[in-house]
DORO-224766 format. One record per residue: residue in one letter; x, y, z of N, C-alpha, C, O in turn. Coordinates in steps of 0.001 Angstrom, whole numbers. Example, Ala and Ser with C-alpha at 12.3 -4.5 7.8 and 13.67 -1.06 7.14 Angstrom:
BEGIN
type: a n.c1: 13190 n.c2: -5690 n.c3: 7800 ca.c1: 12300 ca.c2: -4500 ca.c3: 7800 c.c1: 13200 c.c2: -3300 c.c3: 7800 o.c1: 14236 o.c2: -3319 o.c3: 8465
type: s n.c1: 12850 n.c2: -2250 n.c3: 7080 ca.c1: 13670 ca.c2: -1060 ca.c3: 7140 c.c1: 12900 c.c2: 30 c.c3: 7870 o.c1: 13409 o.c2: 1138 o.c3: 8039
END
This chain:
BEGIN
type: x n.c1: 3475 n.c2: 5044 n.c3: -19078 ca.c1: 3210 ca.c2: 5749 ca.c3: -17827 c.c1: 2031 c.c2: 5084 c.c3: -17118 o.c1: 1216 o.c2: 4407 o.c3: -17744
type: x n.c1: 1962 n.c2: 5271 n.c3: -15918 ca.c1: 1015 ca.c2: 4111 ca.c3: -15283 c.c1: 348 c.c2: 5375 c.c3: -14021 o.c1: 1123 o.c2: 6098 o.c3: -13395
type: x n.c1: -320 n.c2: 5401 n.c3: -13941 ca.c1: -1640 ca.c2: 6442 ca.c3: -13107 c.c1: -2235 c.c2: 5535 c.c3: -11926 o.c1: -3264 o.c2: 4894 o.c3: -12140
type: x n.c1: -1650 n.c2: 5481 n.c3: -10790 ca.c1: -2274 ca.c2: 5150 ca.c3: -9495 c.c1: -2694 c.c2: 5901 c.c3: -8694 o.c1: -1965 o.c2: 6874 o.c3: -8499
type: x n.c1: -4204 n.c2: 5829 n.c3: -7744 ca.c1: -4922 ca.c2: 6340 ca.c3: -7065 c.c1: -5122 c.c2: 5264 c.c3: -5664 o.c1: -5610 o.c2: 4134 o.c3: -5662
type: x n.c1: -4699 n.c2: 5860 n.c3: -4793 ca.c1: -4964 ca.c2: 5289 ca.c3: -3420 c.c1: -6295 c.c2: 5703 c.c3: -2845 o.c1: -6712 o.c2: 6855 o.c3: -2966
type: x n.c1: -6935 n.c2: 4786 n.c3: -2240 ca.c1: -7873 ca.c2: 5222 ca.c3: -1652 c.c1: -8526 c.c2: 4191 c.c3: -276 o.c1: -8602 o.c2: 3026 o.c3: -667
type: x n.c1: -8912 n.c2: 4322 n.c3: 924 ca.c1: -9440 ca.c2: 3754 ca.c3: 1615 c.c1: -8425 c.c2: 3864 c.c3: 3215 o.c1: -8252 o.c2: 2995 o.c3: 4070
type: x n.c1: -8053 n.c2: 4871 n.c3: 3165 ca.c1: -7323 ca.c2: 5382 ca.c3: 4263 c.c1: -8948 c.c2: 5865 c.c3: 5023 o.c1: -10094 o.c2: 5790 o.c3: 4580
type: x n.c1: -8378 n.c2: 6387 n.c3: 6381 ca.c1: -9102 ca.c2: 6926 ca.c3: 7142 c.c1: -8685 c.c2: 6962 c.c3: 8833 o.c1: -7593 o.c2: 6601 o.c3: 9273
type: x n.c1: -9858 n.c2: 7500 n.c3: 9672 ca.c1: -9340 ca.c2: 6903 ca.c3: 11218 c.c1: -9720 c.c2: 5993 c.c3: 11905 o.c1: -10897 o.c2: 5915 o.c3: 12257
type: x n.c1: -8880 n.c2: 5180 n.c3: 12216 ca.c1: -9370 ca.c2: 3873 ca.c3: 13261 c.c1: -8598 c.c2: 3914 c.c3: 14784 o.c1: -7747 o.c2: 4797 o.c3: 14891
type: x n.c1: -8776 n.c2: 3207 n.c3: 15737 ca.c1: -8359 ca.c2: 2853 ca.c3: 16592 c.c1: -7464 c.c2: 1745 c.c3: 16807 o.c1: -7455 o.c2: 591 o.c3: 16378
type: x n.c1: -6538 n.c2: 2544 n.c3: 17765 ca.c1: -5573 ca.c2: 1562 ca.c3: 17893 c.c1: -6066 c.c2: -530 c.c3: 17936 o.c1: -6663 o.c2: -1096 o.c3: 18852
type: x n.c1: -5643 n.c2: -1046 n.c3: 16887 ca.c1: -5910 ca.c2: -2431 ca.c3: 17231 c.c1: -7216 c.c2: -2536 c.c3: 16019 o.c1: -7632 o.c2: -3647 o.c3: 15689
type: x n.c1: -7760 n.c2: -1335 n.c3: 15451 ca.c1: -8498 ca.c2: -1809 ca.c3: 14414 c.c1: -8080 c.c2: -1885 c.c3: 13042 o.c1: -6864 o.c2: -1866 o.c3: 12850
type: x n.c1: -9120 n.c2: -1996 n.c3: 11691 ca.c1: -8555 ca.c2: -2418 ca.c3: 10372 c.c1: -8818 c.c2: -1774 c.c3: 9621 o.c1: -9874 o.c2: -1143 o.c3: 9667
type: x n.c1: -8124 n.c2: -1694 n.c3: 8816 ca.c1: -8357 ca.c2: -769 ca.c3: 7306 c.c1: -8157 c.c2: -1729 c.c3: 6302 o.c1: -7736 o.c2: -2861 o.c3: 6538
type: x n.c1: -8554 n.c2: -1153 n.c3: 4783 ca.c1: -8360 ca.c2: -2127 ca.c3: 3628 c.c1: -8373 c.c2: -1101 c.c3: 2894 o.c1: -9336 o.c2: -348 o.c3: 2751
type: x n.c1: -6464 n.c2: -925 n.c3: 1974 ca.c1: -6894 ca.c2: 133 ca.c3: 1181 c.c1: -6696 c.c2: -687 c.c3: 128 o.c1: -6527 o.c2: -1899 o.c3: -8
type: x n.c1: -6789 n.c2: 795 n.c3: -998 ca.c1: -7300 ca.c2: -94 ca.c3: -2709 c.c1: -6102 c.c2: 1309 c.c3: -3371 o.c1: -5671 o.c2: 2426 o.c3: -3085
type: x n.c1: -6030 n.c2: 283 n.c3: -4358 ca.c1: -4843 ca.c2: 910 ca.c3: -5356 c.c1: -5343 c.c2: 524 c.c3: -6880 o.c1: -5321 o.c2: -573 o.c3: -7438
type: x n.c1: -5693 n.c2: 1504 n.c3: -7248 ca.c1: -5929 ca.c2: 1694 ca.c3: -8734 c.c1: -5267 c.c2: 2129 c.c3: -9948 o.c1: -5149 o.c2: 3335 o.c3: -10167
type: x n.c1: -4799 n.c2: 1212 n.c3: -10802 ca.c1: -3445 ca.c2: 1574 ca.c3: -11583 c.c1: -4284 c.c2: 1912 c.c3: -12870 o.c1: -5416 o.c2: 1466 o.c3: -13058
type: x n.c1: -3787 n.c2: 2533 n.c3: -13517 ca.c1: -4214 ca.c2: 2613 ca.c3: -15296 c.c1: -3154 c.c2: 2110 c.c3: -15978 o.c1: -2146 o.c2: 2067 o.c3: -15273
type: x n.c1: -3011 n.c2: 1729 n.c3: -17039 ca.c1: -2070 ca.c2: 1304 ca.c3: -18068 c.c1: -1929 c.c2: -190 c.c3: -18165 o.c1: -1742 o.c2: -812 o.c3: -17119
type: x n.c1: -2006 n.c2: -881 n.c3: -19395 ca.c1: -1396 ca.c2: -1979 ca.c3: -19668 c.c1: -289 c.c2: -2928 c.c3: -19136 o.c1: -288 o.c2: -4155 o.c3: -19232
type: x n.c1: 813 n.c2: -2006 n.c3: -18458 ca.c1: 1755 ca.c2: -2700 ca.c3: -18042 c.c1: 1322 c.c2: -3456 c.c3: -16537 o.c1: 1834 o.c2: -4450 o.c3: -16020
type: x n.c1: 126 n.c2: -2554 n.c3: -16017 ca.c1: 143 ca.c2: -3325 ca.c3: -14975 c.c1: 1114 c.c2: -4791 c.c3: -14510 o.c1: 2113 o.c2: -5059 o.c3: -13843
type: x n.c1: -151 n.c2: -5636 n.c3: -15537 ca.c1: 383 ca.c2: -6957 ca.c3: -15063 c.c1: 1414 c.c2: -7421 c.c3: -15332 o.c1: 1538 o.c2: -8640 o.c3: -15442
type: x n.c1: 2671 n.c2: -6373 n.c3: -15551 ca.c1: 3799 ca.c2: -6825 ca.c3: -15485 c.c1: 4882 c.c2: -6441 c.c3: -15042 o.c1: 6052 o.c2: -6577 o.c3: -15401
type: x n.c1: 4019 n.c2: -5591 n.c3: -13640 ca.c1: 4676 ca.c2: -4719 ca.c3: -12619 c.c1: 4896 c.c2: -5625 c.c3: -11422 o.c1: 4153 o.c2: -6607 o.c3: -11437
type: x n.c1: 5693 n.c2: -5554 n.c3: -10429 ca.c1: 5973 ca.c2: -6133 ca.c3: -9428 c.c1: 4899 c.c2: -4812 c.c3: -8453 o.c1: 4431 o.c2: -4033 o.c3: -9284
type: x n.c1: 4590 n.c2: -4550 n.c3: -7442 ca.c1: 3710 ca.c2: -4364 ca.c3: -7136 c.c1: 4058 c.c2: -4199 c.c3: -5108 o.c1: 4445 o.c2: -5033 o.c3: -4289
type: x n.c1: 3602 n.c2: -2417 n.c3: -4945 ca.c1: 3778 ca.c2: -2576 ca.c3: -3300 c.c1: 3412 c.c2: -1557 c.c3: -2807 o.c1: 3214 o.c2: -553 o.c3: -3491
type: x n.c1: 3224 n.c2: -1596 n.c3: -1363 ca.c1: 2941 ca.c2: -420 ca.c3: -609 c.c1: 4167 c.c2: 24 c.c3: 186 o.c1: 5111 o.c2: -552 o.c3: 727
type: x n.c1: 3746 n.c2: 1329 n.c3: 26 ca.c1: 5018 ca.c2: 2054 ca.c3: 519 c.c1: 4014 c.c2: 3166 c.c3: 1743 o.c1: 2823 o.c2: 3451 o.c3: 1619
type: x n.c1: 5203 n.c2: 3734 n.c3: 3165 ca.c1: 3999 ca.c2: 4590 ca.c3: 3643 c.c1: 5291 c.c2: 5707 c.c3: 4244 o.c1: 6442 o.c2: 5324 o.c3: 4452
type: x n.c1: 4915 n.c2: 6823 n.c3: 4411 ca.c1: 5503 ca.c2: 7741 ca.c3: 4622 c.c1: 4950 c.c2: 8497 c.c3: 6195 o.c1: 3830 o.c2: 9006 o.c3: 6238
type: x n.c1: 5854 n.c2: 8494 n.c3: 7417 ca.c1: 4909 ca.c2: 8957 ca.c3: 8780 c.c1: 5381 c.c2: 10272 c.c3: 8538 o.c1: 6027 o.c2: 10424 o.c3: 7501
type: x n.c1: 5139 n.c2: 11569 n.c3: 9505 ca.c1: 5252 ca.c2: 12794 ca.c3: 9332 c.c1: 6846 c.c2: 12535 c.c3: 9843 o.c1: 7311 o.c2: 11671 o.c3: 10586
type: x n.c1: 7571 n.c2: 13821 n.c3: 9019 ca.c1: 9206 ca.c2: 13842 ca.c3: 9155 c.c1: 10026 c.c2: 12766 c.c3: 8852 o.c1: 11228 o.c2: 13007 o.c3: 8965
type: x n.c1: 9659 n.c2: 11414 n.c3: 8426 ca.c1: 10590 ca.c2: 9767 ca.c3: 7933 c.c1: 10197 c.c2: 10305 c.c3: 6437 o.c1: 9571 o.c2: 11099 o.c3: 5736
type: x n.c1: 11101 n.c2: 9190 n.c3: 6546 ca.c1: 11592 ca.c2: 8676 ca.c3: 5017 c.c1: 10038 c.c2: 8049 c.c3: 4484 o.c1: 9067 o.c2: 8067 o.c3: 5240
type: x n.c1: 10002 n.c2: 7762 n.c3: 3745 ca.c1: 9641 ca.c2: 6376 ca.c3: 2888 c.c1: 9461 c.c2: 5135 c.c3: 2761 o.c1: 9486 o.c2: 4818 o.c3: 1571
type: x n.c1: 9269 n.c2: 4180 n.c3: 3532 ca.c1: 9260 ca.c2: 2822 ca.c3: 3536 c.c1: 8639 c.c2: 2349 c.c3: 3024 o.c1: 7526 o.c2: 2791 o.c3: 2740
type: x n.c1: 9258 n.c2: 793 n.c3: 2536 ca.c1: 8457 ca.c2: -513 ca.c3: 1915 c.c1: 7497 c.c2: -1168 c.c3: 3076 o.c1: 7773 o.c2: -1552 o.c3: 4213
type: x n.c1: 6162 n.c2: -1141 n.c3: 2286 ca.c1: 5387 ca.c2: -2253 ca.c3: 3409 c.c1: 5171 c.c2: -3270 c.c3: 3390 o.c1: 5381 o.c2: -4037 o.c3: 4330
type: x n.c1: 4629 n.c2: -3605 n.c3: 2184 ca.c1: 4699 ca.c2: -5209 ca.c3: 1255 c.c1: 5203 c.c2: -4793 c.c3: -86 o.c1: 5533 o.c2: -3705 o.c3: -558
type: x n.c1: 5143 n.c2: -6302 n.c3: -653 ca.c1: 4948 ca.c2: -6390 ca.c3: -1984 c.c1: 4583 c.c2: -7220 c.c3: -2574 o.c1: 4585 o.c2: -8283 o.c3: -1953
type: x n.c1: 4074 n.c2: -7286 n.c3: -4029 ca.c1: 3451 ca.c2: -8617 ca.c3: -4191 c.c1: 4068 c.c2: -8496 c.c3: -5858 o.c1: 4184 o.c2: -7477 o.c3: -6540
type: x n.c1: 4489 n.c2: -10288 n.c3: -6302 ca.c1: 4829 ca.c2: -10051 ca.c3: -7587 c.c1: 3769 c.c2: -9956 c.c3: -8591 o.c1: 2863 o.c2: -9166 o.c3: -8327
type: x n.c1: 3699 n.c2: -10645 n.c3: -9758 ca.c1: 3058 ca.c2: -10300 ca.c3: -10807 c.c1: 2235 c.c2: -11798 c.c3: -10397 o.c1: 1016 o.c2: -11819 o.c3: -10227
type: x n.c1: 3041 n.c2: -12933 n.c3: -10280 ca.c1: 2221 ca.c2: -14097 ca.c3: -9898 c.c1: 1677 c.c2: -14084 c.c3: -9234 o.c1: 647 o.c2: -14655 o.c3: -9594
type: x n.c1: 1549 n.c2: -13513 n.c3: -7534 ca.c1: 1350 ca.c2: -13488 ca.c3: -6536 c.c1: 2341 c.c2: -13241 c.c3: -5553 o.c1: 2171 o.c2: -12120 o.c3: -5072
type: x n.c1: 3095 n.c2: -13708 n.c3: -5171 ca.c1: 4290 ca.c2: -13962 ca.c3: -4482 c.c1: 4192 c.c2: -12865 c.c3: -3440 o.c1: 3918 o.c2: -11799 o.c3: -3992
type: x n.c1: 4267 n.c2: -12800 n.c3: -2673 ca.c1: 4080 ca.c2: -11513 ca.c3: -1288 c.c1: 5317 c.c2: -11642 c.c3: -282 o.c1: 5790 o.c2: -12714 o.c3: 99
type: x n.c1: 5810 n.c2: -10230 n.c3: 124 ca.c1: 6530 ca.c2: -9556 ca.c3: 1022 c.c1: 6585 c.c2: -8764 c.c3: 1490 o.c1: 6558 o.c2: -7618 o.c3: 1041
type: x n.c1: 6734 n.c2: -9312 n.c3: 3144 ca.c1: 6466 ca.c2: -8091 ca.c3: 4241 c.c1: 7498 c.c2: -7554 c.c3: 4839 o.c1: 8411 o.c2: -8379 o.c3: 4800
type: x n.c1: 7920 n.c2: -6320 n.c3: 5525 ca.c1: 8596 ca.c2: -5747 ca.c3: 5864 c.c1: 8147 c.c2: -5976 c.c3: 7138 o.c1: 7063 o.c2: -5862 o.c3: 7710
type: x n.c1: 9429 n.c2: -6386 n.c3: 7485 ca.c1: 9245 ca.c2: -6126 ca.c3: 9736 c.c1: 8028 c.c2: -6707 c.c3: 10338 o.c1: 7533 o.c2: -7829 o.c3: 10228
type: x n.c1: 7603 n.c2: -5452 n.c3: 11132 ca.c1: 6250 ca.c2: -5673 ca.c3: 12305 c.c1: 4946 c.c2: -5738 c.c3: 11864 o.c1: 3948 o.c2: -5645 o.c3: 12578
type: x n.c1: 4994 n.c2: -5973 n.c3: 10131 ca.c1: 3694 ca.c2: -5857 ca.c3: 8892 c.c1: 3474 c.c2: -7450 c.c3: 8468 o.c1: 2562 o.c2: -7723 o.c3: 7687
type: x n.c1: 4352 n.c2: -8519 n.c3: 9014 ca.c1: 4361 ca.c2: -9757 ca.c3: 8625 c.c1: 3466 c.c2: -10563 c.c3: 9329 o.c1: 4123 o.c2: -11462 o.c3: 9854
type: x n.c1: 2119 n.c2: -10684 n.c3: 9625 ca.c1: 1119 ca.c2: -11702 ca.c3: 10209 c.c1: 63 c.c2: -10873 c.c3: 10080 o.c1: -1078 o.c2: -11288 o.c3: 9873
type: x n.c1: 385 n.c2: -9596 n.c3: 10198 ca.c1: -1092 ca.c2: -8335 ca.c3: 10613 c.c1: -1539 c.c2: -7962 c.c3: 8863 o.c1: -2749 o.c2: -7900 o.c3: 8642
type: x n.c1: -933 n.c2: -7813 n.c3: 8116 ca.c1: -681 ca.c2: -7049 ca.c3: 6805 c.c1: -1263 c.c2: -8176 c.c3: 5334 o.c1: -1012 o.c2: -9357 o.c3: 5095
type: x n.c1: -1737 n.c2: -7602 n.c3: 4919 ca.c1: -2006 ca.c2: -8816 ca.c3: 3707 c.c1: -1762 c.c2: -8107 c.c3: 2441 o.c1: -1501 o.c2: -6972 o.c3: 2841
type: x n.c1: -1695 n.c2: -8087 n.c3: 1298 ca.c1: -1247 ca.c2: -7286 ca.c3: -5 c.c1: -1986 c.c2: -8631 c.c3: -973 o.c1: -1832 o.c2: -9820 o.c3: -692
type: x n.c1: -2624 n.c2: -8221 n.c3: -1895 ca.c1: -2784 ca.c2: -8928 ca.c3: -2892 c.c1: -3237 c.c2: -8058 c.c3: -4008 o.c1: -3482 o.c2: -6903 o.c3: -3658
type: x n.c1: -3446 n.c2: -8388 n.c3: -5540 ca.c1: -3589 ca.c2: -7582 ca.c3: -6452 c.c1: -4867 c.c2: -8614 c.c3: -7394 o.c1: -5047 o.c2: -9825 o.c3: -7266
type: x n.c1: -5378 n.c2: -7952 n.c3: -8035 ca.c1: -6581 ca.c2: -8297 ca.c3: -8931 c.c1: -5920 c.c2: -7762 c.c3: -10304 o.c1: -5884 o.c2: -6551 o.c3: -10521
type: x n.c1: -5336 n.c2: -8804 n.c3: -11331 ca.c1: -4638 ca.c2: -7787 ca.c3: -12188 c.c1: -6077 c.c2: -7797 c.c3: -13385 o.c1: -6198 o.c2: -6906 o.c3: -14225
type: x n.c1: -6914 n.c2: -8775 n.c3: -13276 ca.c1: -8106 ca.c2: -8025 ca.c3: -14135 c.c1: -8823 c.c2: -6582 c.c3: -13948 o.c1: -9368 o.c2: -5782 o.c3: -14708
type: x n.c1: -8514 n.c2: -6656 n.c3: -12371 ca.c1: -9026 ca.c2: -5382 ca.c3: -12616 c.c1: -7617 c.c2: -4039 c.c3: -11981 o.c1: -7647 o.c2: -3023 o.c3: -11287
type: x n.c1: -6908 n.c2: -4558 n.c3: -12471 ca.c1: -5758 ca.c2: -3194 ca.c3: -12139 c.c1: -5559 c.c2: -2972 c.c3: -11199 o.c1: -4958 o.c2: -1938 o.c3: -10907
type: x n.c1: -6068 n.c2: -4040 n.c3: -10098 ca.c1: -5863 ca.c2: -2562 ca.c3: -8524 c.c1: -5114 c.c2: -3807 c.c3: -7379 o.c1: -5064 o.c2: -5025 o.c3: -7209
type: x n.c1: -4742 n.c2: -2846 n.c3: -6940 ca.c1: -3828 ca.c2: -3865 ca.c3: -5572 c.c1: -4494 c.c2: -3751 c.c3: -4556 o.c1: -5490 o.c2: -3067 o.c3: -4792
type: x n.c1: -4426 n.c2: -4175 n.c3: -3250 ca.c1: -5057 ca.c2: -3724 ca.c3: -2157 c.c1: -3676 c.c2: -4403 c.c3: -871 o.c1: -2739 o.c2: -5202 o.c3: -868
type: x n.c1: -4365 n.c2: -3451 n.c3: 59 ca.c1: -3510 ca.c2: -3854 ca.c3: 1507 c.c1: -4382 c.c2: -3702 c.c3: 2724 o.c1: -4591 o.c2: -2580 o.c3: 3185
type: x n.c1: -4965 n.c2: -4917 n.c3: 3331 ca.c1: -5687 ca.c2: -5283 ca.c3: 3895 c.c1: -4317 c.c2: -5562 c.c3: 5442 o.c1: -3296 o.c2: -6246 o.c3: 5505
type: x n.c1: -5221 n.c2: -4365 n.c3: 6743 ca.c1: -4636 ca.c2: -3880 ca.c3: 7300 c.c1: -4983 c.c2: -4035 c.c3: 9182 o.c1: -5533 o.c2: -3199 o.c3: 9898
type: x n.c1: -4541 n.c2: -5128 n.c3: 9493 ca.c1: -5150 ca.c2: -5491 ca.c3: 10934 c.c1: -4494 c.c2: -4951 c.c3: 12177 o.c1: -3426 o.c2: -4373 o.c3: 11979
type: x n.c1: -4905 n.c2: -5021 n.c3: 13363 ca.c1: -3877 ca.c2: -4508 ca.c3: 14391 c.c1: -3462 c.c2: -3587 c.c3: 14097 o.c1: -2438 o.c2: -3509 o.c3: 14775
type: x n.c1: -3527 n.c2: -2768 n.c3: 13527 ca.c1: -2930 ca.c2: -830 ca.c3: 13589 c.c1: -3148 c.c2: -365 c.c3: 15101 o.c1: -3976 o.c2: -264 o.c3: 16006
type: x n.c1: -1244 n.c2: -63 n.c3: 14578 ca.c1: -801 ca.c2: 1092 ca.c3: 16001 c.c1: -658 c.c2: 1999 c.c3: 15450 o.c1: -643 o.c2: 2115 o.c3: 14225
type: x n.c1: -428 n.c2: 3413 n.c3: 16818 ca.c1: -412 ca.c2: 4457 ca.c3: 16291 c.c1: 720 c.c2: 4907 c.c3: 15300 o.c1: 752 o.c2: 5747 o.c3: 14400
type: x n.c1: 1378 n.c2: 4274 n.c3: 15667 ca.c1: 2911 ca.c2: 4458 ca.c3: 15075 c.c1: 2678 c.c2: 4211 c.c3: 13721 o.c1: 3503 o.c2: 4623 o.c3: 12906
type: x n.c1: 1966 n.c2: 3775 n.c3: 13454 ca.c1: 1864 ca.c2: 2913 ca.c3: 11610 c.c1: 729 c.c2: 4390 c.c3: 11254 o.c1: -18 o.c2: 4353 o.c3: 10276
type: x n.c1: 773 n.c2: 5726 n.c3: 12292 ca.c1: -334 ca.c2: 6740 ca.c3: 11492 c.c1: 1064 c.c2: 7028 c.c3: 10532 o.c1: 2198 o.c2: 7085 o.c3: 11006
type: x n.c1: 680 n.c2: 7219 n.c3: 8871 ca.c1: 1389 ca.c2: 7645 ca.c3: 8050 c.c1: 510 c.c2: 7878 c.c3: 6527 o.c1: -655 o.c2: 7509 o.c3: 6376
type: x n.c1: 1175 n.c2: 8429 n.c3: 5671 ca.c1: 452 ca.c2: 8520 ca.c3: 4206 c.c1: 542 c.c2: 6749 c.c3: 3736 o.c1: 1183 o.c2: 5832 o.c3: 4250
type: x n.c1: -74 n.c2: 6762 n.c3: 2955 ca.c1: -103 ca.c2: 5147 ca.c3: 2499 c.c1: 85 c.c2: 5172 c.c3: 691 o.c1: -902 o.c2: 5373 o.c3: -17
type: x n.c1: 946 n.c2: 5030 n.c3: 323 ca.c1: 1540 ca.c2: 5025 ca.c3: -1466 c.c1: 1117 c.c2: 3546 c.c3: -2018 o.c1: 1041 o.c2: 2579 o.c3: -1260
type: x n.c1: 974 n.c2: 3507 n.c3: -2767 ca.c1: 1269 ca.c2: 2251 ca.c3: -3556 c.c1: 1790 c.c2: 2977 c.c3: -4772 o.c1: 1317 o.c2: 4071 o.c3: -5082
type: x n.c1: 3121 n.c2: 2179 n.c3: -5740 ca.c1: 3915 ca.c2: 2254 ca.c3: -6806 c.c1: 4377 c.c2: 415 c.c3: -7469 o.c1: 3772 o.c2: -624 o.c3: -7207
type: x n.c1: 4913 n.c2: 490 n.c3: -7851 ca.c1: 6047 ca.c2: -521 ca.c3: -8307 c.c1: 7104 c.c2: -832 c.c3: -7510 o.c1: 7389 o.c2: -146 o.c3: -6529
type: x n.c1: 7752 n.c2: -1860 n.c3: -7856 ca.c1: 9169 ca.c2: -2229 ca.c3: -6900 c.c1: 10184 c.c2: -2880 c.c3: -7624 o.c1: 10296 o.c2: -4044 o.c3: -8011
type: x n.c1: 10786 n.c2: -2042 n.c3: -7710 ca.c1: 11358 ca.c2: -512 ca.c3: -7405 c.c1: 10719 c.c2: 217 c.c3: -8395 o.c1: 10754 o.c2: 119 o.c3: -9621
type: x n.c1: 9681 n.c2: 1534 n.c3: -7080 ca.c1: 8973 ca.c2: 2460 ca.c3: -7624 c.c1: 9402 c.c2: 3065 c.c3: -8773 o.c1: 10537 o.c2: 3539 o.c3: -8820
type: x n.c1: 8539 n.c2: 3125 n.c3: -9853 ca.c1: 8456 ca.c2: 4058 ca.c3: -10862 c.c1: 8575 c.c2: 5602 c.c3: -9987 o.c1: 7754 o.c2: 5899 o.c3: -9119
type: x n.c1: 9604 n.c2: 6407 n.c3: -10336 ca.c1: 9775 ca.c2: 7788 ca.c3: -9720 c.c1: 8753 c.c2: 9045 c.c3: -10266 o.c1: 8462 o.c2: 9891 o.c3: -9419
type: x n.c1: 8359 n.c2: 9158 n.c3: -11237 ca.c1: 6918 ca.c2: 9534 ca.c3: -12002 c.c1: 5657 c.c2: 9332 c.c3: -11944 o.c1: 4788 o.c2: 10023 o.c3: -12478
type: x n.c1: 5443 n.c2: 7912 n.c3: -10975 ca.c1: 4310 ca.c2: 7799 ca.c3: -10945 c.c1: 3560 c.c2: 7923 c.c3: -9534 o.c1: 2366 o.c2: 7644 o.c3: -9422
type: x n.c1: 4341 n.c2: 8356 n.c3: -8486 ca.c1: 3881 ca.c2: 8499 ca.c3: -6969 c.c1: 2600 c.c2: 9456 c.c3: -7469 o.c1: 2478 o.c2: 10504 o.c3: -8104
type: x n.c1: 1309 n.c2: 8046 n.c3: -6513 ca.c1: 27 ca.c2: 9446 ca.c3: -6290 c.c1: -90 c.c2: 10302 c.c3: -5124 o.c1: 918 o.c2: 10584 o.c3: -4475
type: x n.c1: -1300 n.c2: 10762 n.c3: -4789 ca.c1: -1604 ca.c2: 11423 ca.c3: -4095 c.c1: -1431 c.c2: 10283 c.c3: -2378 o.c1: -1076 o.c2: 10826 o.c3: -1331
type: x n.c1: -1571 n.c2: 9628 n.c3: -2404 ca.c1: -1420 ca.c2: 8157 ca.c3: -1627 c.c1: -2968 c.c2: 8487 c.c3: -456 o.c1: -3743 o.c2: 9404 o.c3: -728
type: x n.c1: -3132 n.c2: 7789 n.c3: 505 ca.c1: -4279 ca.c2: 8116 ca.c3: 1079 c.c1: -3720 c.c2: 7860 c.c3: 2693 o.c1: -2900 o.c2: 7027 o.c3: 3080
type: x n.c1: -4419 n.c2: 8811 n.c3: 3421 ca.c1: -3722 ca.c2: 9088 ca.c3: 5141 c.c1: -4369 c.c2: 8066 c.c3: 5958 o.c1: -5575 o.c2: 7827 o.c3: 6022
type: x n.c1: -3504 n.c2: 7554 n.c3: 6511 ca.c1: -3981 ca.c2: 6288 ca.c3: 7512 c.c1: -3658 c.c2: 6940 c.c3: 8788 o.c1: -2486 o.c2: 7111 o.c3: 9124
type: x n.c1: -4927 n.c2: 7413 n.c3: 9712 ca.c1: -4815 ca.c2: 7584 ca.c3: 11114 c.c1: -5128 c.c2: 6485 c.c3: 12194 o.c1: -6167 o.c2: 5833 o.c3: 12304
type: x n.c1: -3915 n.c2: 6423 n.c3: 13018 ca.c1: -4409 ca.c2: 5820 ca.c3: 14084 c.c1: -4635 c.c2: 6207 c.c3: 15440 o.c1: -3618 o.c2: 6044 o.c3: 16115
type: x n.c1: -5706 n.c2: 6708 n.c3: 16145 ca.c1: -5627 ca.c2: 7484 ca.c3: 17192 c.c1: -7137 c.c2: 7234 c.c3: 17754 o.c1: -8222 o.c2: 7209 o.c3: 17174
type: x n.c1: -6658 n.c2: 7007 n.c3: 19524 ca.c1: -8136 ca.c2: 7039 ca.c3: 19774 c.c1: -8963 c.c2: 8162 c.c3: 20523 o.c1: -10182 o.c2: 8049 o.c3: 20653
END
């Protein structure tokens, strides 16, 4: 079982940056494929990036030049380093596995964009 904590959401303005952090517990980490997922009020679920175990990174859509994902597997945690935010991208912010572990969704952390 693997224990992730999102954190580093908050409010910015349209066109500014965030950098969140993803904190996993468990051993398997580093041998998780690795991503952010974000949820807006009333949608689904979406993939935002992902990053493999080597490195390897993938972006979804209008997240490909603005969006960065990388992981520190010494120290367990992923991050998604977050430029140009529109409002449209206000949503919860998840990080899991890919394809998410269904047990392990956290609390994820709220990304506002509004000025």
């Amino acid at each position: 079982q693997v224990q992730l904590v999102e954190s580093g959401g908050g409010l910015v303005q349209p066109g500014g940056s965030l950098r969140l952090s993803c904190a996993a517990s468990g051993s398997i980490f580093k041998s998780l494929r690795m991503a952010w997922y974000r949820q807006a009020p009333g949608k689904e679920r979406d993939l935002v990036a992902a990053i493999t175990q080597g490195g390897s990174t993938y972006y979804a859509g209008a997240m490909k030049g603005r969006f960065t994902i990388s992981r520190d597997n010494a120290e367990n945690t992923v991050y998604l380093q977050m430029n140009s935010l529109q409002p449209e991208e206000t949503a919860v912010y998840y990080c899991n596995a890919q394809p998410p572990l269904q047990r392990c969704w956290g609390q994820g952390t709220q990304v506002t964009v509004s000025s």
